[in-house]
RODO-2510 file (C-alpha; in nm, 4 decimals, decimal comma):
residues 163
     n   res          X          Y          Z
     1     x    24,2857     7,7059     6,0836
     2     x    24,1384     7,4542     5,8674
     3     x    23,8578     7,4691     5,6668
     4     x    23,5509     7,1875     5,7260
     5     x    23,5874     6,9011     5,5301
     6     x    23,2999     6,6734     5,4187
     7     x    23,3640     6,3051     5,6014
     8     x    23,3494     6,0739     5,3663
     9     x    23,0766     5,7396     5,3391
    10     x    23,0193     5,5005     5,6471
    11     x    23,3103     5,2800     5,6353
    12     x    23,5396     5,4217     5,4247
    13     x    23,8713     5,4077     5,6564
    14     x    24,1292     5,4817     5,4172
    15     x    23,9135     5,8352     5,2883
    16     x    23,9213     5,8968     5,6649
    17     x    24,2725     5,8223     5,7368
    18     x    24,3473     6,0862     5,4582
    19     x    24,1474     6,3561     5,5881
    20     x    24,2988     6,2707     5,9490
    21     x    24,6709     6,3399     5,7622
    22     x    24,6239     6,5878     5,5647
    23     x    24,4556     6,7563     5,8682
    24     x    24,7475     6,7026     6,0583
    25     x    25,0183     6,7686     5,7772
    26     x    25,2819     6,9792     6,0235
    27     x    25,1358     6,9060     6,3466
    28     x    25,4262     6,7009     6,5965
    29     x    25,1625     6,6922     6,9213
    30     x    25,0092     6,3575     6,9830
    31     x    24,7719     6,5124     7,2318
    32     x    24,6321     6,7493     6,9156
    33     x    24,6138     6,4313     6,7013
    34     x    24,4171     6,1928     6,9105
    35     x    24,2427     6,5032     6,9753
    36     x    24,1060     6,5823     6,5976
    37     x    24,1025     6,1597     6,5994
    38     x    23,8839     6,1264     6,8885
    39     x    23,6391     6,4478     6,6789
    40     x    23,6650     6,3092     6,3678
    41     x    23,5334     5,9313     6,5008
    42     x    23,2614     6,0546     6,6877
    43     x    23,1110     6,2481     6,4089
    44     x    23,1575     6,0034     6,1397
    45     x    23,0770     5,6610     6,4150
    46     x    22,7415     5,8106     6,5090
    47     x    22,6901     5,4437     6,7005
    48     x    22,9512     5,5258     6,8673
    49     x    22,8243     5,6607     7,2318
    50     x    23,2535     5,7623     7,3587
    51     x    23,5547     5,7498     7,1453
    52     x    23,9118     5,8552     7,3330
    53     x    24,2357     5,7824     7,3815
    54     x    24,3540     5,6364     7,7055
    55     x    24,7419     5,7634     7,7100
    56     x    25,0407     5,5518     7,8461
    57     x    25,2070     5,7298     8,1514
    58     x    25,3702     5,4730     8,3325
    59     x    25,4599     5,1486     8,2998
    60     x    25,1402     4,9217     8,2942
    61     x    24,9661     5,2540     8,3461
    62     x    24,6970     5,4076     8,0988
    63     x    24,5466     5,7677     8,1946
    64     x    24,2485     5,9556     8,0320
    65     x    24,3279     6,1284     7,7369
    66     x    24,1740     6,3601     7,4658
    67     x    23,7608     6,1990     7,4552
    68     x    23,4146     6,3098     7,2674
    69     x    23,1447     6,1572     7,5078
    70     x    23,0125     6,1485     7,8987
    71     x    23,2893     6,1466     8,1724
    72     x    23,5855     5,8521     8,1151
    73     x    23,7549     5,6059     8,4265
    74     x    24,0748     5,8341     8,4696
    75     x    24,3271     5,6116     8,4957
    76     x    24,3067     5,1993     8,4057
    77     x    24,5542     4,9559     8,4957
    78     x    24,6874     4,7047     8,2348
    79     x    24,5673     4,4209     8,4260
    80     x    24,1667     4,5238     8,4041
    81     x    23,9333     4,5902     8,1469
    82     x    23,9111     4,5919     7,7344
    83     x    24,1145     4,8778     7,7679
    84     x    24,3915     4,7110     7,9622
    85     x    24,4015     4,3879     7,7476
    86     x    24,4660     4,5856     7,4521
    87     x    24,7493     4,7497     7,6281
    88     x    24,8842     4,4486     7,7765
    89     x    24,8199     4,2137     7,4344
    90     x    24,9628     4,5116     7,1837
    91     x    24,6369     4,3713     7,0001
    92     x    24,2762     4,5013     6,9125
    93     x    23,9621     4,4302     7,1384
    94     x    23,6289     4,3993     6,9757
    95     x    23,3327     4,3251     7,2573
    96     x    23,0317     4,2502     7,0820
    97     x    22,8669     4,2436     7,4881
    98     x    23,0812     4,4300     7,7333
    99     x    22,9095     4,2595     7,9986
   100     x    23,0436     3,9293     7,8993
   101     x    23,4124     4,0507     7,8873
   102     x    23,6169     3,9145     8,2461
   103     x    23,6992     4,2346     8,4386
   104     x    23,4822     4,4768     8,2189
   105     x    23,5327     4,8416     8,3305
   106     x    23,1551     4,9726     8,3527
   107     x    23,2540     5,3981     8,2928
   108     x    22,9331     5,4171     8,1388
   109     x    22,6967     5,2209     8,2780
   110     x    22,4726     5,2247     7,9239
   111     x    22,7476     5,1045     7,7355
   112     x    22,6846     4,7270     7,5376
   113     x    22,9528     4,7088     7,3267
   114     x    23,3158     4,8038     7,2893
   115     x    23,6354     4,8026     7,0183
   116     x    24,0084     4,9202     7,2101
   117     x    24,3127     4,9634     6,9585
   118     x    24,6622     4,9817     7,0422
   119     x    24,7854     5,2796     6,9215
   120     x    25,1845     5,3041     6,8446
   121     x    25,4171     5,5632     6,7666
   122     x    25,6736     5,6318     6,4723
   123     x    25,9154     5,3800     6,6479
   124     x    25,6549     5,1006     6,6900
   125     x    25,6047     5,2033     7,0711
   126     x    25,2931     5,1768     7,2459
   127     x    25,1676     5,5219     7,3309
   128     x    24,7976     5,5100     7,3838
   129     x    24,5175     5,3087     7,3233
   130     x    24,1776     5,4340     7,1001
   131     x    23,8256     5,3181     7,2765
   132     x    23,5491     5,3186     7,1040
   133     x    23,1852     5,2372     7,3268
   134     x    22,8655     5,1885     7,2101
   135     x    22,5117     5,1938     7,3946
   136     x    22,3958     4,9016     7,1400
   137     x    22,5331     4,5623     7,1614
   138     x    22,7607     4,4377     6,8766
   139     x    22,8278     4,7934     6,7364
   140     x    23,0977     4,7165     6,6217
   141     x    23,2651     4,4699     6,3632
   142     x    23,5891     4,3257     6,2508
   143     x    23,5989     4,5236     5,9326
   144     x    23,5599     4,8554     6,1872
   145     x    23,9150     4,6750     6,4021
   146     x    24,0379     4,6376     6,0659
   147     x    23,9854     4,9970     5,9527
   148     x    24,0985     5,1724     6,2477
   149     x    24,4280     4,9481     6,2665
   150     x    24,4908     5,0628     5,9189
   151     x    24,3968     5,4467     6,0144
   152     x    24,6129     5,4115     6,3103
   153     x    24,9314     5,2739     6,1168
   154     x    24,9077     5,5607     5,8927
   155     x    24,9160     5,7760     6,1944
   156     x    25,2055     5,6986     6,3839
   157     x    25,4123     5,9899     6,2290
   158     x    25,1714     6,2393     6,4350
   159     x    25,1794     5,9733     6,7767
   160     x    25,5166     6,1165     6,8030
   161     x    25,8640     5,8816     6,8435
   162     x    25,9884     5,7647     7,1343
   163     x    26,3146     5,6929     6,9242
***
């Protein structure tokens, strides 16, 4: 079991990307690490309204995954939405106005703003992606993309390897 930890100041990725491994020191289950991820964000991202992870199943095929926030779509093609680009690109989505974006995915009606990250495994595979909504537009900025990329790369270990 492990003992509460105090998150660390407001944009502070790399003191978050610590806690997040040395939380997960010994644990080989990607479905327990986006899990803690997806609890960790939504604590410490209190603009965020829903962060999850959106899992790869099948080719061109993303599927709900562990989430903090109101109900999620349960499965998204690559072809549509922020969450698809980001699959099909292998790049990060910031959405300053969802409504704006070509083939937005409305899950949450209320929802402005939105940042997707590819998320890769050990072997530089595309496992999942990370969404991150917000009920206020522009929520989120490129120094937040930046951060979580960062976060992310040091996280591969526990995304598993398809290798």
């Amino acid at each position: 079991m492990t003992e509460p930890c105090a998150l660390p100041p407001a944009g502070d990725y790399d003191a978050l990307a610590a806690i997040a491994e040395e939380v997960l020191t010994g644990i080989a289950d990607p479905v327990a690490a986006m899990a803690t991820l997806a609890s960790l964000l939504k604590e410490w991202l209190p603009r965020a309204s829903w962060v999850g992870f959106y899992r790869v199943v099948a080719p061109e095929l993303l599927r709900i995954g562990p989430y903090q926030g109101p109900l999620g779509c349960l499965e998204i093609p690559f072809a549509r939405g922020v969450c698809g680009a980001a699959a099909r690109e292998r790049r990060s989505q910031l959405v300053p106005d969802v409504h704006a974006f070509p083939g937005h995915i409305a899950c949450d009606e209320r929802a402005r703003s939105e940042l997707v990250l590819p998320v890769f495994d050990a072997a530089g595979e595309l496992v999942a992606v990370l969404d991150l909504d917000s009920h206020l537009p522009a929520a989120f900025t490129e120094g937040d993309a930046r951060g979580l990329e960062r976060l992310l790369d040091r996280l591969r270990p526990a995304f598993g390897s398809s290798a």
